[in-house]
N, C-alpha and C positions, 0 to 999 in steps of 0.2 A: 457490946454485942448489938447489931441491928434490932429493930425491935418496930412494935405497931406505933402508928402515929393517927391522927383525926384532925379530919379537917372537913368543911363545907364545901368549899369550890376546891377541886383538883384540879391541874390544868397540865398535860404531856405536851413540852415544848415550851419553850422559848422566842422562838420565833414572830414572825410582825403578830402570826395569829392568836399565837398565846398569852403575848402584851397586848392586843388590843382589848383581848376578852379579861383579863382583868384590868384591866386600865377601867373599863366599863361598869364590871361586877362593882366591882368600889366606890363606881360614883350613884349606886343601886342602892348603894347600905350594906354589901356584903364584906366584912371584914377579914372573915378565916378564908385566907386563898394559898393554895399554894401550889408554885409550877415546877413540876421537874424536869429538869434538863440534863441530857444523857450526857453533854461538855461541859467545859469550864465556861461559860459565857454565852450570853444573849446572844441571838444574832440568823437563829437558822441557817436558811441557805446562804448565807451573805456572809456569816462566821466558815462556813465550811469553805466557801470556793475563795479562791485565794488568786487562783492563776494569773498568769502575766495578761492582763490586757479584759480582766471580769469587769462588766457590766451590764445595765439593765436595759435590757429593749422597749424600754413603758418609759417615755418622760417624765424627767424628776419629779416635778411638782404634781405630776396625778400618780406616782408611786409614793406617797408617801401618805401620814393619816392625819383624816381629814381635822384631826382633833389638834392636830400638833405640826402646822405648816412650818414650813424651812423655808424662810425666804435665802438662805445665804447657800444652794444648792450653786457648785461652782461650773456646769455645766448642764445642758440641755439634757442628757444623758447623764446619768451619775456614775462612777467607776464602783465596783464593788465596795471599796475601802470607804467611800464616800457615805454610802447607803450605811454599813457596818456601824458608823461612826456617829449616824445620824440615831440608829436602833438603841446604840450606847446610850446616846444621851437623852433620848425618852426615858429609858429605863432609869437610869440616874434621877433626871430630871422627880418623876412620878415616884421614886423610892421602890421600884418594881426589885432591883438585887433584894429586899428583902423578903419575900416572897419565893424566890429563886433558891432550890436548891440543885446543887452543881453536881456531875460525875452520877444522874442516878437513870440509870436507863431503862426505859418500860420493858415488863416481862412480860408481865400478867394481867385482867383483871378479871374479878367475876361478882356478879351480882348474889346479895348473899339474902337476899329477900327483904333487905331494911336500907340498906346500901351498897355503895363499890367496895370493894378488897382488891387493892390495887397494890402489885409487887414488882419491885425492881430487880435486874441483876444480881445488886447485889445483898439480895437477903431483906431487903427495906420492907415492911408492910405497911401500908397507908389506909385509912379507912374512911370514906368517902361519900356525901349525900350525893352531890352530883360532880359529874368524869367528864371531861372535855377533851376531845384529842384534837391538838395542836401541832400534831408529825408533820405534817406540811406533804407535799407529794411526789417533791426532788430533795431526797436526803438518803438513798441507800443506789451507792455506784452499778453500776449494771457493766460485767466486765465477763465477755462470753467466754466460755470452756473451747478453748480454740486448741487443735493439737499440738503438742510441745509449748505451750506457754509457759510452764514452769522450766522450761532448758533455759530458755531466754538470759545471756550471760551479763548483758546490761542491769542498768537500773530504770525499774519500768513500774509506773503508778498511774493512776488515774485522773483523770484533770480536778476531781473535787479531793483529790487527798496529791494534791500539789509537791512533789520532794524539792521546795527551795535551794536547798545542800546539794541538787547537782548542776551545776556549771554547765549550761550548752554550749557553751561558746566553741566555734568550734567542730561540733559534735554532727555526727547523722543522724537524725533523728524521726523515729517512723510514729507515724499518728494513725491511729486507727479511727477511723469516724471522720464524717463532715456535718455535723451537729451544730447546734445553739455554742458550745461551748469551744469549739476545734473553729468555727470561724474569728474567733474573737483572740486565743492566743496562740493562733499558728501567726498573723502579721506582727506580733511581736518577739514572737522566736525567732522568726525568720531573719530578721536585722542581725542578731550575731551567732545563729546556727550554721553551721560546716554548707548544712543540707538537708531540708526536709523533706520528708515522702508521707503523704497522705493519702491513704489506702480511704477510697471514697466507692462506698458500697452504691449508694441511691444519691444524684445530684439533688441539692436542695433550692426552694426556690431563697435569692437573698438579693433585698432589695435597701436601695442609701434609703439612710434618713438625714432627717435636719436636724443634726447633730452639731455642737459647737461651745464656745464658752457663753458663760453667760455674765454680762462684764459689771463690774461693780457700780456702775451707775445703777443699773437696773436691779442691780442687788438693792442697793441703798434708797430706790423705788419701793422696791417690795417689803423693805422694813418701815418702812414711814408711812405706805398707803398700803393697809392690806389689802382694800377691794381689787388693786393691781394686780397681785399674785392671784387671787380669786379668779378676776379675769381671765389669768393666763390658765388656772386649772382648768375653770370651764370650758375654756374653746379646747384644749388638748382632750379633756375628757368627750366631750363632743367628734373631735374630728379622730378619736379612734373608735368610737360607737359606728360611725361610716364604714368603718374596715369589713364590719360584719357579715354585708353583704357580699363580701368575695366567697366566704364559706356557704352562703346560701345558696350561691349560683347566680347573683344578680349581673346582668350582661357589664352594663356601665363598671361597676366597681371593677369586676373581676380584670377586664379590661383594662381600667386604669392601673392596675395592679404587675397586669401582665408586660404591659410597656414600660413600666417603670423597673422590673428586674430585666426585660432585655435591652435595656439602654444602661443600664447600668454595668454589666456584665460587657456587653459589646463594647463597651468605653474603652477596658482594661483589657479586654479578651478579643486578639485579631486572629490568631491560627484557629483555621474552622473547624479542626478534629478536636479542639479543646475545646472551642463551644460546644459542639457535638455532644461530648463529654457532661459538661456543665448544663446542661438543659436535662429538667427532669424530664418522664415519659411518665408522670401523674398531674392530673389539674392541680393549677396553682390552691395551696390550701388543703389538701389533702395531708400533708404533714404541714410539721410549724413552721411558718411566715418567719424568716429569719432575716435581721438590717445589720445593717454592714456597711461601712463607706472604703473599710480597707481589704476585703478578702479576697477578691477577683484581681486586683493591683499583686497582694500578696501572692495569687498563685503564678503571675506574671515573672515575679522574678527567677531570676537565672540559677537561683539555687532552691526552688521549692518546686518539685513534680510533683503531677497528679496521678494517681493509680485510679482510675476509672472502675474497680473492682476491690470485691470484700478479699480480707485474708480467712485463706484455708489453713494454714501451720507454719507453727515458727518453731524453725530450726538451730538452738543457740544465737548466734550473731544474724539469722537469714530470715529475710518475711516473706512469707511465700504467699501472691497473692492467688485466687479462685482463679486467674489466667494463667498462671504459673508462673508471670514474673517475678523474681525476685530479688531484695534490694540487703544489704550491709546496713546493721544498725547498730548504733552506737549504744541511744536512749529508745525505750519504747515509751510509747501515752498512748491510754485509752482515752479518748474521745467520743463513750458510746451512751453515756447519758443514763440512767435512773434507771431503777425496777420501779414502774408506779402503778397499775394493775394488783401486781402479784404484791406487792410489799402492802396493800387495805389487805390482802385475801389473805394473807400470815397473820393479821392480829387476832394474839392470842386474847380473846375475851367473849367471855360468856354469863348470858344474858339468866333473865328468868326463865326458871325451870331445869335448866342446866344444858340449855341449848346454845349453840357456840356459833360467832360469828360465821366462820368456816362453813358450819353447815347452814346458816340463814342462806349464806351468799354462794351456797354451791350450784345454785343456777345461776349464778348473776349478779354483779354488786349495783346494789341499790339501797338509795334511802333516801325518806320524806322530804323534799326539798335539800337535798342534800348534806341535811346536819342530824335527821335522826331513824331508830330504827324500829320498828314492831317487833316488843321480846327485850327490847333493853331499856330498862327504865331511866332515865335521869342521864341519858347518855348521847352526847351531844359533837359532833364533826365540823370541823372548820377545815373548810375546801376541801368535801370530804364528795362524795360521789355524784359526777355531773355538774359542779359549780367552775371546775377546772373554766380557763380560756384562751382562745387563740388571736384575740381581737383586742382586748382590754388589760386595764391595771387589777389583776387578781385581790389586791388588798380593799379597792369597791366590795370585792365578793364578799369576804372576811369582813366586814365593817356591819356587812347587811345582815351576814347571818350573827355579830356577837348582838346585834341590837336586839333582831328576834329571840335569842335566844333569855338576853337578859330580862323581854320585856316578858317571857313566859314564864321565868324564875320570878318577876313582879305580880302576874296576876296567880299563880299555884301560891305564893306568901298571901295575897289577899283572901283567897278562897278557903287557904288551909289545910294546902293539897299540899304531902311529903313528896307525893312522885307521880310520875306521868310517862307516857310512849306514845308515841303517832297511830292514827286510827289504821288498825290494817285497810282498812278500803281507800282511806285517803294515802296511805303511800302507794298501792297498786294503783290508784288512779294518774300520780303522778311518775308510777315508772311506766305505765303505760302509753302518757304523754311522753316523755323523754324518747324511747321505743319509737313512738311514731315520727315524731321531727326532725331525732338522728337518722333514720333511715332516708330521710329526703338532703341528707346534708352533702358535702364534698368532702365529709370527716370520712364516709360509709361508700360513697359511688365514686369516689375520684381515681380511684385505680393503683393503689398504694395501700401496705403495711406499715401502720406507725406506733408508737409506743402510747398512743392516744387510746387505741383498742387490747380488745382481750383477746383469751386465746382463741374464743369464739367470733373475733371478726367484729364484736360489738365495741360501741364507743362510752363506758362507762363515766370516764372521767370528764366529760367537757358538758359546758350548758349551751344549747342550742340558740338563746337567745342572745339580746343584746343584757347588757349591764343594767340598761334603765327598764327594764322589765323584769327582771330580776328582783330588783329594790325595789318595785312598786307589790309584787308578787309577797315579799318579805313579809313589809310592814302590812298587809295585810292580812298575813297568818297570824292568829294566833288561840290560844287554846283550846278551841273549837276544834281544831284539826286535831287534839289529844286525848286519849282519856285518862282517866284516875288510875293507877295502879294500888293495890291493897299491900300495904306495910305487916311484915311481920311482926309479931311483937318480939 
């Protein structure tokens, strides 16, 4: 029978965040950790996406932690499987599987005046000093209520729940979206699909990178001389800190930005109604900066159209699109990317007094720096609201907040302090600040609806600044910005 369990550190996920924040606790002196993971295996997003042709848009060596560099990353760009494999073997490495329990997926939590009560799916009760959520913010499909989607006579999933088991070869195959994820394995379906049709609601902007193998000299560099590898983090960390400025409006960047998707696009793209097409009608930056060296080549070839338009209803075998074209399909794919807004505003978990996230965040998700919240004590977020990015390696983020947070777990042990929440003044100062800097962004003014905002138009998920303002921001928080909460006994 399921039953309570106790522990000191709780951690929901698996993922780079959930391994770093114990990789960290442990080298703290915190011993009782323990992470649940709603799979069988490490890995977050990079365990879940599978599809033909998964990878990272952040170069290898500044995607990875800073604690545990991979000189042997066998490209510029790492494939999914690659990154996967790399999380494995930290985990291995660090003895993190032991800490890991598998198949248990968050339900619940709520603050019971002395700690977490933290309940799973299935019946699991956990009890907990301090609760770290580790969900990440691309983990639950976002797959619209379209009319007739359930007639649909094919077999039709979503790019992050991949059905390997069906054979395109061959096949017609309709993709709804032109996302992060629909540019990456529509040019490899395309090689042995019948025929693809890409129902492309908003043109994205997508621009090449310098993408390529990385050859084993250089490997064997970067195992022998570490400061080489160093090297190459810091100039790549650096020259995507530069990108920033295209979301701020900076003339130069944006520019250089701008030319670089239309020569890129023009390259592969000569029928002018198809560029036409392929050019957003929002500033560059306003949705996510998508690279690609194959997608514009991909939509060239003679068996992959582009539908310029969302689908309105599918009819059994028929996708009908908002123009009313309509095409024969074999396989469908959503290609439409995450609930990440509305999937923070579902956690079930409620704070002190018996006040629920739900209702803290019903004007607005926000929190202290984006790891905590006034009303929940001991309760802590990784790339949790506003730390999101469109410019940088997200695991910088993650790195900055598990150190903040372990170093406030370090001085609450020194002081003698069970538990703590962020000063309400000091997170309304800082959603205040967020408020004002998003509003001058090209997240808010550039003319376009992205998954970046909420239903109010506002940009909760992303941090306005650079990375290195961020981390200097960090490490200079600390318990000052909290007060003491009183333990029941």
């Amino acid at each position: 029978m399921p039953g309570q369990n106790t522990t000191d550190l709780l951690i929901v996920g698996a993922g780079f965040g959930g391994l770093i924040m114990a990789i960290e606790a442990r080298k703290r002196g915190i011993r009782d950790i323990v992470i649940l993971e709603k799979a069988d295996e490490v890995g977050g997003t990079w365990r879940e996406n599978t599809y033909p042709g998964v990878a990272c848009d952040v170069p290898s060596h500044l995607y990875s932690m800073a604690s545990h560099p991979n000189p042997d990353w066998t490209t510029a760009y790492a494939g999914g499987g690659e990154i996967q494999a790399y999380i494995q073997r930290v985990a291995q490495d660090e003895g993190l599987y032991d800490l890991c329990r598998f198949k248990r997926t968050f339900k619940s939590a709520k603050w019971d005046g002395a700690q977490w009560q933290i309940d799973t799916e299935g019946g699991e009760r956990w009890s907990a000093k301090v609760f770290v959520s580790a969900l990440g913010p691309l983990h639950v499909p976002q797959i619209p209520a379209l009319p007739g989607a359930d007639s649909f006579l094919g077999p039709c999933f979503h790019s992050a729940q991949w059905d390997h088991d069906v054979d395109l070869t061959g096949k017609r195959v309709a993709v709804v979206g032109s996302g992060a994820s629909v540019i990456q394995f529509v040019p490899e379906i395309a090689k042995t699909a019948g025929r693809v049709s890409v129902f492309q609601r908003s043109a994205p902007y997508v621009i090449p990178r310098p993408d390529g193998p990385i050859s084993p000299i250089w490997r064997t560099l970067y195992r022998a001389l570490p400061f080489t590898r160093q090297l190459r983090r810091q100039s790549i960390y650096h020259m995507m800190e530069m990108r920033h400025g295209v979301f701020m409006g900076k003339e130069k960047a944006v520019n250089f930005a701008m030319n670089l998707w239309r020569k890129g696009m023009e390259r592969s793209i000569t029928d002018p109604e198809m560029r036409n097409a392929l050019t957003p009608d929002y500033r560059i930056g306003c949705k996510r900066i998508l690279s690609s060296n194959a997608w514009y080549k991909a939509l060239a070839r003679d068996n992959v159209d582009l539908i310029p338009s969302g689908v309105a209803r599918i009819d059994r075998t028929r996708v009908i699109a908002a123009t009313g074209e309509s095409i024969e399909a074999d396989v469908l794919i959503w290609g439409t990317g995450f609930q990440v807004t509305d999937a923070l505003e579902r956690l079930d978990i409620t704070g002190d007094g018996g006040h629920s996230l739900a209702e803290t965040w019903k004007d607005g998700v926000s929190a202290h720096l984006g790891v905590s919240v006034a009303g929940f004590p001991n309760l802590f977020f990784l790339l949790g609201p506003n730390t999101g990015l469109g410019h940088n390696s997200v695991v910088l983020m993650i790195e900055a907040q598990v150190e903040h947070i372990c170093r406030l777990l370090d001085q609450m042990k020194q002081s003698g302090t069970a538990a703590i929440e962020p000063l309400e003044s000091a997170q309304a100062d800082f959603a205040g600040e967020m408020s004002d800097r998003l509003s001058e962004s090209v997240w808010q003014n550039g003319g376009c609806a992205s998954w970046y905002q909420d239903a109010s138009g506002h940009t909760p998920v992303l941090w306005p600044g650079t990375v290195g303002e961020y981390r200097k921001r960090m490490r200079a928080a600390g318990i000052e910005q909290y007060r003491p909460v009183e333990i029941e006994p």
